[in-house]
C-alpha positions as CSV (number, residue, x, y, z in Angstrom):
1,X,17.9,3.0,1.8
2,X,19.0,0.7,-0.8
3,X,14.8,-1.1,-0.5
4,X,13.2,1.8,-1.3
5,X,12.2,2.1,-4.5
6,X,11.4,6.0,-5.7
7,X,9.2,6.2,-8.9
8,X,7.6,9.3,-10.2
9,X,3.7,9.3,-11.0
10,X,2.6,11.5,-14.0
11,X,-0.8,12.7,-13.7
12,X,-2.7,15.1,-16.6
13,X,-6.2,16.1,-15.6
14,X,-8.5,15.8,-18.7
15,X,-10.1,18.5,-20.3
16,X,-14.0,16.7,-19.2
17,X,-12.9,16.9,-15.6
18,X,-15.2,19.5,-14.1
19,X,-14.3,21.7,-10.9
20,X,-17.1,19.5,-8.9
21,X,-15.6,16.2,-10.1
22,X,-11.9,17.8,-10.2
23,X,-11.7,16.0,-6.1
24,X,-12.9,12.4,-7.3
25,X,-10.6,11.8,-10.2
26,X,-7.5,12.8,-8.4
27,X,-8.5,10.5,-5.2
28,X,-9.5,7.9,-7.8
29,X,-5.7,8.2,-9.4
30,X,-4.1,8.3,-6.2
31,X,-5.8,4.9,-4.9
32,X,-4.6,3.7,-8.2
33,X,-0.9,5.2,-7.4
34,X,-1.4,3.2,-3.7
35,X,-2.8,0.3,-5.7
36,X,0.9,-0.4,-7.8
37,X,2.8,0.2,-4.5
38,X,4.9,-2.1,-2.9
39,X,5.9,-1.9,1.3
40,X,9.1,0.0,-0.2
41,X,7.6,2.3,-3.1
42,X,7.6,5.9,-2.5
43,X,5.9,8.1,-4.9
44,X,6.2,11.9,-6.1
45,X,3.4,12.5,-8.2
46,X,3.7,15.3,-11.1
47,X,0.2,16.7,-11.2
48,X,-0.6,18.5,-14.7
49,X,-3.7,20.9,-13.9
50,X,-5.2,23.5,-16.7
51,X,-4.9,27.1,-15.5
52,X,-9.0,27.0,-16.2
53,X,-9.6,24.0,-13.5
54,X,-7.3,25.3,-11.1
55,X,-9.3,29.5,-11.1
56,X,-12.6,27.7,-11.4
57,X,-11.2,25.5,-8.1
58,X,-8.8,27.9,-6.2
59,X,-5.9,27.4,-5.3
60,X,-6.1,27.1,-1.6
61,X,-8.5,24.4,-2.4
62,X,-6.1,22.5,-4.5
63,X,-3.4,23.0,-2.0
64,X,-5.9,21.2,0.6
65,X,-7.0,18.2,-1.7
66,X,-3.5,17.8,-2.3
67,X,-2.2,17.7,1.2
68,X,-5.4,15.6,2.1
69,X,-3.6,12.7,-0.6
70,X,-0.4,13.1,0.8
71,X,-2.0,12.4,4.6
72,X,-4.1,9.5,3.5
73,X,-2.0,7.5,0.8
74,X,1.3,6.1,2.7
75,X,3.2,5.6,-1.0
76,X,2.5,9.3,-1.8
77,X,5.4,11.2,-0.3
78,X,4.6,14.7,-2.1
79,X,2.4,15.7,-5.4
80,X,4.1,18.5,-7.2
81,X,1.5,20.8,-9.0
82,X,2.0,22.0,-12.6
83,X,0.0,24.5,-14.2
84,X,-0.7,24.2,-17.8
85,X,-2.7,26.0,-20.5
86,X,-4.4,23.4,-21.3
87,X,-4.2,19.3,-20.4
88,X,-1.5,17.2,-22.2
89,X,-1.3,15.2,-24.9
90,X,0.1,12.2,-25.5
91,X,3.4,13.0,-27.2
92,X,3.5,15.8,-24.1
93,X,3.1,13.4,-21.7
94,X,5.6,11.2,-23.4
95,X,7.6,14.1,-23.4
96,X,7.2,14.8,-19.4
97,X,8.1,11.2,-19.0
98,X,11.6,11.3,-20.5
99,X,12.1,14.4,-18.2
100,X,10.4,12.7,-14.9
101,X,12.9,9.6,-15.7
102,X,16.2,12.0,-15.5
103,X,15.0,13.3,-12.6
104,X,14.1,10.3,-10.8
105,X,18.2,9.4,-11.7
106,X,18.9,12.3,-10.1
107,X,16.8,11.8,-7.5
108,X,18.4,8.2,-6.9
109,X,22.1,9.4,-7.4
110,X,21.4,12.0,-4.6
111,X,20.4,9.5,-2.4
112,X,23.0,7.4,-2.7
113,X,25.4,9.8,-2.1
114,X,23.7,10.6,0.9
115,X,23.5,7.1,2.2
116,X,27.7,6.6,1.3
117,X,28.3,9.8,3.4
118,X,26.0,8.4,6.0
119,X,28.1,5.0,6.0
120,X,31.5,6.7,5.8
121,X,30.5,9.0,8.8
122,X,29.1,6.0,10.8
123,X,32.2,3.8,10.0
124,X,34.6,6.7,11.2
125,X,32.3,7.1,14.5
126,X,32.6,3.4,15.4
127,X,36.8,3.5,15.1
């Protein structure tokens, strides 16, 4: 456990982004999520999508492109979808940083705690 590094992918879909090019630019910024990967990077991407894109897509077909990036990129280990009024700005995506980065320390403290219950529980099993 102690390899893997977790890191959380921010992801704001601009206001040009049409429904019929809405399925390129998110495979485009997930090969670019794969790209900065390492053999022991796991990613949770935060996808930022305007209430107008996702009625003019649907959400069942959302929910298929995104399980369709899950399958193909290996780094990608889930993309959580957050529906906005309207795409992000810069100080808001600053903003969604600071709270991505507390969550990725709770994200990293949960997992250790898991993997110290896992040793202490294998060490009493070996006595």
């Amino acid at each position: 456990m102690s390899n893997i590094q977790f890191r959380i992918s921010l992801v704001s879909v601009p206001v040009e982004v049409s429904p019929l090019k809405l399925r390129g630019y998110l495979r485009a910024e997930a090969e670019d999520i794969q790209r900065k990967a390492t053999e022991h990077s796991l990613f949770l991407v935060r996808l930022f999508l305007s209430e107008r894109l996702l009625f003019a897509v649907t959400q069942k077909k959302v929910d298929a492109l995104l399980d369709d990036i899950v399958n193909k990129y290996e780094s990608i280990q889930r993309v959580e979808l957050v529906i906005v009024k309207h795409p992000l700005d810069a100080a808001q995506m600053m903003e969604e940083a600071k709270l991505a980065n507390e969550d990725l320390k709770l994200l990293l403290e949960d997992a250790k705690a898991v993997s110290e219950s896992l040793n202490s529980h294998n060490d009493k099993t070996i006595h």
